[in-house]
C-alpha positions, -999 to +999 in steps of 0.1 A: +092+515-254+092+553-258+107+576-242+081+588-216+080+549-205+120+548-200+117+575-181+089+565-159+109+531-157+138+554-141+119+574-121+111+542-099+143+541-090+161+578-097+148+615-090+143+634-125+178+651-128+193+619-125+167+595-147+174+626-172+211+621-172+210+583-179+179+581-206+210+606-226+234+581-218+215+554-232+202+574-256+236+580-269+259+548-258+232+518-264+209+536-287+230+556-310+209+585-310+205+620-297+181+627-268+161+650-291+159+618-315+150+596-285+120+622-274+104+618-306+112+582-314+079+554-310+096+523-304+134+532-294+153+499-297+132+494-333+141+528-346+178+534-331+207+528-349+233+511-331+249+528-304+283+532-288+287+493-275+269+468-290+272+441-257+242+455-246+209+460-254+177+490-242+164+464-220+193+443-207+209+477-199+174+489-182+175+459-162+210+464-147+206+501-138+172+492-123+183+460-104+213+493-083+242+486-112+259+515-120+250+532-156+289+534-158+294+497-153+264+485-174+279+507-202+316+500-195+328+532-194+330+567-182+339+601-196+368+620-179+388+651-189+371+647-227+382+609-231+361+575-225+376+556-197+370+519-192+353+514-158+336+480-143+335+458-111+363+463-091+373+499-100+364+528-091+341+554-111+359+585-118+342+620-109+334+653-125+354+670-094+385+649-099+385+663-134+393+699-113+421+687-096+438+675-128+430+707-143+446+723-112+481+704-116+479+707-156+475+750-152+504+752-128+528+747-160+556+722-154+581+717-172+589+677-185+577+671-148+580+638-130+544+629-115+533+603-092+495+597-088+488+574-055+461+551-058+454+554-094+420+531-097+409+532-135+444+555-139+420+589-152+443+612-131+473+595-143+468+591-181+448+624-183+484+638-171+501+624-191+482+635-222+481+668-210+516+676-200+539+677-220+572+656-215+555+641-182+568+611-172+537+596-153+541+568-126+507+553-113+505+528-080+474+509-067+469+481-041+439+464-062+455+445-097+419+447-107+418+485-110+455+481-122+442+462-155+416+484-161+447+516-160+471+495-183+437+489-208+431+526-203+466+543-208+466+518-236+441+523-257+442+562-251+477+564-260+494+575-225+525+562-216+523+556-174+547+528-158+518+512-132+526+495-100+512+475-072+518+487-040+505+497-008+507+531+005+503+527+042+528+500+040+555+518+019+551+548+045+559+524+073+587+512+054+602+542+038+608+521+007+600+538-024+580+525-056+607+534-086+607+572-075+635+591-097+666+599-081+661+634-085+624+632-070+589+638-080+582+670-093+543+660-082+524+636-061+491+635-071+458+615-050+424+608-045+425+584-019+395+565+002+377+596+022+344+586+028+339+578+070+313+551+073+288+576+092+282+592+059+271+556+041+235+561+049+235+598+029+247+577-002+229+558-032+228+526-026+247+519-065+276+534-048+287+520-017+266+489-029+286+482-061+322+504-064+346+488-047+348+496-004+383+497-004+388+528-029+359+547-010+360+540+032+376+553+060+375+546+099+354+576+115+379+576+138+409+577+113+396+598+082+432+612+073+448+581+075+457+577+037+468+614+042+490+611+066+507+582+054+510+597+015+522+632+032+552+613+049+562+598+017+563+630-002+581+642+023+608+620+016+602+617-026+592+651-037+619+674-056+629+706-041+595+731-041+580+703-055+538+701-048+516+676-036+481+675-048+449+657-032+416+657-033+396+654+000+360+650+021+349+690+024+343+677+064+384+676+067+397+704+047+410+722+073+425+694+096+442+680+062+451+716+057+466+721+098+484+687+093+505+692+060+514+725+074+522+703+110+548+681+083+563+711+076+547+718+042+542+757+028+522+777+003+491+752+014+460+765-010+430+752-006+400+750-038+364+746-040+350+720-066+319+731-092+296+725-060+312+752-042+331+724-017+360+727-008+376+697-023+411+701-034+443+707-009+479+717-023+512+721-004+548+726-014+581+720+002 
């Protein structure tokens, strides 16, 4: 198989841009070889060397993506803020855009800060805090243990030290409790909770809401700030003095997340735009 038969293969399936993006990607994390060196090549499984994994072949590989897998869970793993991050079943796939908010928290220079990231899935925000700031200490909660294992694997093996815990948001909200805060309180709570309302399903690949996990992505239409709210009255009660909370949101609820920290009594509220130009990112401050 050459290359303009891979990417006919892809094409069935993906528009150009995207059949583009993964031929590199197998190019460089099945194949071991650069794009250039996979336009040129004759036969590219008989003239690669071997790549980034060796669990999986050209064609096992080409098979998953075409059967709706997710290139990221065929290849078991995804870049984030400059570092590989193990990703699979279960978890879900970390985004270019988060990478802004972290950059956003990591730019607003604190000092040995005490950081909370809610709903931490394969723990990117979290460890990529950790590595970034120094003296953070980094606490990372998630309701799934599946994404938990995949965090713990991840701060790991990429050398972050985060304390992980399961626990459920909405619940601790409703209960006040508090998941190991510091007596002194967080200097940041960070999130990237669920967004998506289920109206906006049939605008999405099918790889997505197919095959990452429902729970990490959905919303009630009738409820899309419900994380929000509930992650807002915690901070309430566990962030430090001018400490900041952090999310990331759906551009359709910018400003009604905006109106409602101000409605909890939160100041300085700033709101971003991502790469895309979408407003994406919301911060507030007691």
């Amino acid at each position: 198989m050459n290359y303009t038969e891979l990417s006919g293969i892809l094409r069935q399936r993906y528009d150009n841009v995207e059949a583009q993006a993964i031929a590199r990607l197998l190019a460089d994390k099945v194949l071991g070889i650069s794009f250039a060196e996979m336009l040129c090549a004759n036969d590219l499984e008989k003239d690669s060397d071997k790549g980034y994994t060796d669990a999986v072949s050209l064609s096992q590989a080409l098979s998953r993506i075409m059967s709706g897998e997710p290139v990221q869970y065929v290849l078991g793993s995804e870049t984030f803020y400059g570092r590989d991050f193990e990703v699979g079943e279960g978890v879900l796939i970390p985004r270019p855009e988060t990478e802004e908010l972290c950059e956003w928290i990591i730019s607003d220079c604190y000092q040995s800060p005490t950081i909370l990231d809610i709903g931490t899935g394969s723990g990117a925000i979290a460890v990529t805090l950790a590595k970034e700031i120094k003296d953070a200490k980094v606490r990372a909660m998630d309701i799934s243990e599946k994404a938990l294992d995949y965090a713990r694997r991840n701060a790991m093996r990429l050398g972050a030290e985060v304390m992980f815990l399961q626990d459920d948001i909405l619940a601790i909200s409703k209960s006040g409790k508090s998941p190991c805060a510091p007596n002194e309180g967080y200097s940041v709570i960070v999130s990237n909770p669920p967004y998506i309302i289920y109206k906006e399903r049939a605008r999405m690949s099918p790889h997505v809401f197919e095959r990452e996990p429902e729970l990490a992505l959905f919303v009630p239409d009738d409820n899309p700030l419900m994380f929000y709210h509930a992650i807002a009255d915690y901070a309430l009660d566990n962030l430090s003095v001018r400490g900041c909370l952090y999310f990331e949101i759906n551009p359709l609820f910018v400003e009604e997340l905006a109106n409602m920290l101000a409605d909890k009594g939160f100041s300085g509220i700033e709101v971003r735009k991502d790469r895309f130009g979408k407003e994406r990112m919301v911060k507030g401050r007691l």
